[in-house]
N, C-alpha and C positions, 0 to 999 in steps of 0.2 A: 504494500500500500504506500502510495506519496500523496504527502500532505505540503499543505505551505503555511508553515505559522509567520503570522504577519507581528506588524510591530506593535504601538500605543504610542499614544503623545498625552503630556498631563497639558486641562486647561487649569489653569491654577493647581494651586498644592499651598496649604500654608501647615506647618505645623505646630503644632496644638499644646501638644502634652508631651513629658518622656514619664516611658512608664515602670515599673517597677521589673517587670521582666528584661528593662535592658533596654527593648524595641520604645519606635514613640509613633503617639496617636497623630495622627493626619485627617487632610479635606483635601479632595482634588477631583476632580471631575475626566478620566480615562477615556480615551477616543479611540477605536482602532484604525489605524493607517494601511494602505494596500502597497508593504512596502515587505516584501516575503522572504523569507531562508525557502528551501525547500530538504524536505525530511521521508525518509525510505523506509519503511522496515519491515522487514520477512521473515519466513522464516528461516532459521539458520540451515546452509544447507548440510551441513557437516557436523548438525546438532550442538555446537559452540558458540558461544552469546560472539558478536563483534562489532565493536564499533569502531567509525572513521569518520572523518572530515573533509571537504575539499573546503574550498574560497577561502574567507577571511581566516588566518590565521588562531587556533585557539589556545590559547598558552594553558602551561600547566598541565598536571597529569591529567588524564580521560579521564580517571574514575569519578574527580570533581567535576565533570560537567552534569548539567541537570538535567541532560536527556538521558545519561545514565544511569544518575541517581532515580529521576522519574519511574526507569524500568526496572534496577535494582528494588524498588519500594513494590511495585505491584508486584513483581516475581517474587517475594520475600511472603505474600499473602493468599498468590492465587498460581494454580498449576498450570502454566502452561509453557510450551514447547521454548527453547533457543531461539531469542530474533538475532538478525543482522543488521543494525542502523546504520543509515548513513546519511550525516548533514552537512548539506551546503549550505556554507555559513556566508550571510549576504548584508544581516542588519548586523550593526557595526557593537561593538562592543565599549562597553563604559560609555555609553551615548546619553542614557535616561529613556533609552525608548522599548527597554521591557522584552529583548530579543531571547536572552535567555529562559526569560520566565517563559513565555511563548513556545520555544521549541520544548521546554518542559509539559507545557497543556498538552499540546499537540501531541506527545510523545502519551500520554493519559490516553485519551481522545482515541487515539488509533492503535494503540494496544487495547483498548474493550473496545472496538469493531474487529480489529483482524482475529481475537480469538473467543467472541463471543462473551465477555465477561458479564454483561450483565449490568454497568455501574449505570446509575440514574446520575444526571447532572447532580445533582448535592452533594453524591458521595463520590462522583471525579473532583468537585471543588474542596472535600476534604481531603483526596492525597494531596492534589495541589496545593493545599496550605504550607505541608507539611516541608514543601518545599521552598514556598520565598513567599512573601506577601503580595508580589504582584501576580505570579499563579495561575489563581483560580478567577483573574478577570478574564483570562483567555479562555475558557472552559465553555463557556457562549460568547464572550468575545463580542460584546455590544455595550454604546456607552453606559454609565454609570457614573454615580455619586460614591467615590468611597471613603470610608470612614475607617475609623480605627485604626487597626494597623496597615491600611489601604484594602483590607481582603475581606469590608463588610459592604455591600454595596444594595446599591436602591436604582432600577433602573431609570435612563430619561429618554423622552422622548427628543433626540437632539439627533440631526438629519445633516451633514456636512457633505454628501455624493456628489453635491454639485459647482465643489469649489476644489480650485485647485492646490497644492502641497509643496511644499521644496523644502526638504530636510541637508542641512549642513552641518558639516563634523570635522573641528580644526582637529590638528595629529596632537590632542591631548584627551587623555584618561581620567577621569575623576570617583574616584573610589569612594562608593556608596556610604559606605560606614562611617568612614572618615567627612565626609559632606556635611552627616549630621551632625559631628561634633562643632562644627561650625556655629549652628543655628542654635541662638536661644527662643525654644519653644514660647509660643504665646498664645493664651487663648483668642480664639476669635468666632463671634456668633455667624453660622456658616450660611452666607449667600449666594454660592459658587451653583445653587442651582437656578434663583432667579437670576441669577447675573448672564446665566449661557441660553436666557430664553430672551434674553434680549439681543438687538440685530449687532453683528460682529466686529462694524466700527465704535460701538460702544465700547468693546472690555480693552481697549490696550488703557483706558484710565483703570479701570475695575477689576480685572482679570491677574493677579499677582504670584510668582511662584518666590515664596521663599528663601530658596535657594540662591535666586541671580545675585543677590546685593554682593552676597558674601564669595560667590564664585565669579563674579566681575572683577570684584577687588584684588581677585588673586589672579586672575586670565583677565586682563581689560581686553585682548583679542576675542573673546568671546563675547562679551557686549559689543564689541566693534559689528562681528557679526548681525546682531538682532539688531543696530540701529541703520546696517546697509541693507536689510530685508525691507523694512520699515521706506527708507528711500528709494527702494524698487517700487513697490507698489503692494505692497502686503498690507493687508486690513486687517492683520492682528500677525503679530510675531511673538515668542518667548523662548526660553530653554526648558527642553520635557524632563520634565524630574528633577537628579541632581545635575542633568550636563554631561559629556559637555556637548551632545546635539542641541540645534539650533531647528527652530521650523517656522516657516510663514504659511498662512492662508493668502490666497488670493484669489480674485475675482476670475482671472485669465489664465492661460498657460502662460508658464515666463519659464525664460532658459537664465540662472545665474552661470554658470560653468566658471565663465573669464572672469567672474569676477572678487573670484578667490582663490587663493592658496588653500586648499579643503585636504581634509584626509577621505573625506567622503563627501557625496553630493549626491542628491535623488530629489525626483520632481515628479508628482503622479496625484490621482483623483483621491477624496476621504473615501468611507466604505458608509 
């Protein structure tokens, strides 16, 4: 079976709380983007689990990847045969745009089709918990309000198919954990869903990701970024998550290419 897990982009993100478990409470409103890895997996033919990789480079041992911890977790509960995975890695890594959690669902998802398991959506978004907080948005993979640790959500009705996207990614990494130590947590009474019911020139006053200040201040090449999206002709820009991707909305197709030095660049419709 091949699948294509796509990305996310956060409207807003502010956070809230740090909680007692270490993790901290969040608000962000999660989009999927039609921006794909693409993901294989069969059965083994030699009855030997195996996993591989082409495209984007993925550092670090395999056995930390999520696509394998994903199938180490359901093979740990449920019998079935030796798969072969293999992912082409496309959505860029340390971006903010939720690629690995994604190949993680997706790896869910298509291990209970290909052998039959049985899982209802609730209890695919309970292995996914078990593996990142962003997870189990992939699991239906339609926007949301999330809450809590990002992995309580309420759907919206929020329809972006008809605008167009360009995600940018300078050749910096910014490591999740670390992002948070950055931010002092602050509570805030959450608007982030009437805010996205309103028309799209409104939120660049209103629409805020807590992260930028403090990740500006440390990369100003990345705000350089959002404020030349902005001059192009984007009707909302920000950084998805903690960074260090970069994304505009726009009304048109627009080609940036020339006009950065990018590690990565993509330009494509919302879903």
């Amino acid at each position: 079976m091949i699948c294509f897990p796509n990305c996310k982009i956060n409207l807003g993100l502010s956070i809230t709380e740090k909680r007692t478990d270490g993790f901290h409470n969040l608000e962000t409103v999660m989009y999927p983007v039609k921006l794909f890895d693409v993901l294989e997996i069969i059965v083994a033919p030699d009855n030997q689990f195996v996993f591989s990789s082409t495209g984007i480079n993925i550092n670090g041992n395999y056995v930390d990847n999520l696509v394998v911890k994903a199938y180490k977790l359901l093979q740990s509960e449920f019998q079935f045969p030796p798969a072969k995975i293999h992912l082409h890695k496309i959505i860029p890594i340390g971006s903010g745009l939720g690629g690995g959690s994604s190949d993680a669902a997706f790896t869910i998802i298509t291990l209970n089709n290909l052998f039959s398991l049985g899982l209802s959506i609730s209890e695919m978004q309970d292995y996914a918990s078990r593996l990142g907080s962003d997870c189990p948005f992939f699991i239906e993979n339609k926007p949301v309000l999330a809450t809590d640790k990002g992995d309580r959500f309420e759907s919206l009705n929020l329809n972006l198919n008809n605008y167009f996207f360009a995600i940018i990614k300078p050749n910096i990494h910014i490591n999740t954990p670390e992002a948070y130590t950055w931010i002092k947590p602050k509570f805030k009474q959450s608007l982030l869903k009437d805010i996205v019911d309103q028309p799209i020139a409104t939120w660049g006053n209103l629409l805020k990701n807590d992260f930028e200040n403090e990740v500006f201040n440390r990369f100003p090449e990345i705000k350089q970024l959002k404020e030349t999206l902005y001059e192009t002709g984007a009707i909302y820009a920000s950084m998805s998550g903690s960074g260090s991707a970069v994304y505009g909305i726009f009304k048109e197709p627009v080609s940036l290419e020339n006009k950065f030095q990018l590690d990565y660049y993509w330009t494509g419709m919302g879903m």
